[in-house]
N, C-alpha and C positions, 0 to 999 in steps of 0.2 A: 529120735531124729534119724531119716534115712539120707543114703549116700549113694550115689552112681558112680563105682569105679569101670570105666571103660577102658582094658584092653586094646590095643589095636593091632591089625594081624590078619592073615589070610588060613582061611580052612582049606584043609589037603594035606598029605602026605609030603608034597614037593615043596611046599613052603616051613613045615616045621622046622625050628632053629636057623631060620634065617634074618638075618638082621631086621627086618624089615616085620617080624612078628615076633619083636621083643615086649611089646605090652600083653601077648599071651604068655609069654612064657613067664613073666614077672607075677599075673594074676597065676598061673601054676604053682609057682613057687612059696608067692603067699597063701593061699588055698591048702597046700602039702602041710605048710607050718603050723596051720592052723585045724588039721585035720578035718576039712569040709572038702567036698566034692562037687564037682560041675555037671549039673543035667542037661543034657546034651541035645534034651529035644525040647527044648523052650523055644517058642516065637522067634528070630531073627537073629537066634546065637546061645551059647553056652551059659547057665545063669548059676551063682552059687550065691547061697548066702552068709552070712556070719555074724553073731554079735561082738561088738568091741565094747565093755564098759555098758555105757546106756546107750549108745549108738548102732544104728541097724544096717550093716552094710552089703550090698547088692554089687555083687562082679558079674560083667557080661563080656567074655568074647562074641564080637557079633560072627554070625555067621555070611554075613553079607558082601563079602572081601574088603579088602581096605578102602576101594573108593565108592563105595555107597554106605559107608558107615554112621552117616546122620538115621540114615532108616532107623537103624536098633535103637541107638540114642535116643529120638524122639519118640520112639516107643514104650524104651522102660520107663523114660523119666513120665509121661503120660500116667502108664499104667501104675505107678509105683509112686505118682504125684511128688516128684523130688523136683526141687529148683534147683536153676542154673547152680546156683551156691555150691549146691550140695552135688553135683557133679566132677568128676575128675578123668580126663583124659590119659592114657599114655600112650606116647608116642615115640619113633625112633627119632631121630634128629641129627642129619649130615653134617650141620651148621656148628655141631659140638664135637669134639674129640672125644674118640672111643672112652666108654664109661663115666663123662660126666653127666650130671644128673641137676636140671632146672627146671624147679616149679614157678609156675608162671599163673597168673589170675585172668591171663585174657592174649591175647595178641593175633596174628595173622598167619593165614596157613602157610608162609614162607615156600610155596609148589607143593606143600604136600597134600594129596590128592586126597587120603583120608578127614583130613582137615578143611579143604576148601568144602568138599560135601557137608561135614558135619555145619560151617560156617552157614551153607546157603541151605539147609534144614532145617536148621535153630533159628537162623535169620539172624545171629551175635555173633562175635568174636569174646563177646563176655563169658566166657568158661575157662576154668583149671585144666590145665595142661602139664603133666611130668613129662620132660621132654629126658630119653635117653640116649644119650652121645653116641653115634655109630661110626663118626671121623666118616672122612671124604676121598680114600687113599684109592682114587681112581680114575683112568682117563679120561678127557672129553669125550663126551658121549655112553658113558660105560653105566649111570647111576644106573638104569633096571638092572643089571646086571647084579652090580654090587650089591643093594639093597634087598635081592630078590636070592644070594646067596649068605653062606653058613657062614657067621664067626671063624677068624681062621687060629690058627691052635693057639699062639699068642694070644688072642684074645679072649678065648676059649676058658685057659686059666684063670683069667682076673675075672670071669662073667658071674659067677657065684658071690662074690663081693658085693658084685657092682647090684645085681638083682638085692640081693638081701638089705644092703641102703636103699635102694626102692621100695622095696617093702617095709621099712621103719618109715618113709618120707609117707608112704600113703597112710598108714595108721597114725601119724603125728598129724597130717591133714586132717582126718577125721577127728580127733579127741582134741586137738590144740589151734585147728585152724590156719588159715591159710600162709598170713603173716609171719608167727611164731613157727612156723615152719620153714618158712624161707629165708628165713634169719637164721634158724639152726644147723638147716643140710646144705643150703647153696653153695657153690662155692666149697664144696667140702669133697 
């Protein structure tokens, strides 16, 4: 059985480690742990693959920036014949304080631009979403800003934690599914 874990994140130098492309850096992290590497010149982003168990799972950072990231989406799940199901977002998420971490089976792109695309590509809001808490500690009018810069040192610390719970929540996704998943890590 395969899996579409999608990253979400912006390619470039200027955007590495910035909040706003923490679904790369999470697939980084698991990717390192797991000793596999990302070919960088795959169709519409970065692809790696890996086996879990009996389950076959495919990471794609898209290369497409964040708000055209239905493209890759409907690409690999295409080319790689995986259903919604079997699909997993990650995303940053204002609307959560720094470092919390909710897997969700479906919902609305709440403004987020990666989301509204992938919504009006897929044509569903029926898809898995790990949404990652990035907190909102900024003026009216400031979110590009915010989102589009680094972790600041405080948070910098707890980011290794907070990644590597992400990465237990997507492999419990895969092997244990959606439910028993968000019953084990939410809220946690």
């Amino acid at each position: 059985m395969k899996h579409l874990i999608v990253g979400l994140g912006n390619i470039g130098n200027e955007y590495e480690n910035t909040r706003h492309n923490i679904g790369f850096m999470i697939l980084d992290a698991l990717a390192e742990a797991s000793n596999i590497v990302f070919d960088l010149n795959k169709r519409y982003g970065a692809i790696a693959e890996m086996k879990l168990k009996n389950k076959h799972l495919v990471f794609i950072k898209p290369s497409t920036y964040m708000n055209l990231s239905g493209n890759a989406i409907r690409y690999w799940m295409q080319k790689e014949n995986i259903k919604p199901a079997n699909l997993l977002v990650i995303v940053d998420d204002l609307a959560l304080p720094f470092g919390d971490l909710r897997l969700k089976p479906r919902g609305n792109a709440a403004g987020h631009n990666g989301l509204k695309h992938i919504q009006e590509t897929l044509g569903t809001t029926q898809y898995n979403r790990l949404r990652f808490g990035i907190g909102n500690n900024f003026p009216h009018g400031a979110q590009i800003d915010y989102v589009l810069n680094p972790f600041t040192e405080e948070e910098q610390k707890h980011l290794p934690e907070r990644i590597e719970i992400a990465c237990e929540m997507i492999k419990s996704f895969c092997l244990a599914g959606i439910d028993i998943t968000m019953n084990q890590f939410n809220n946690r």
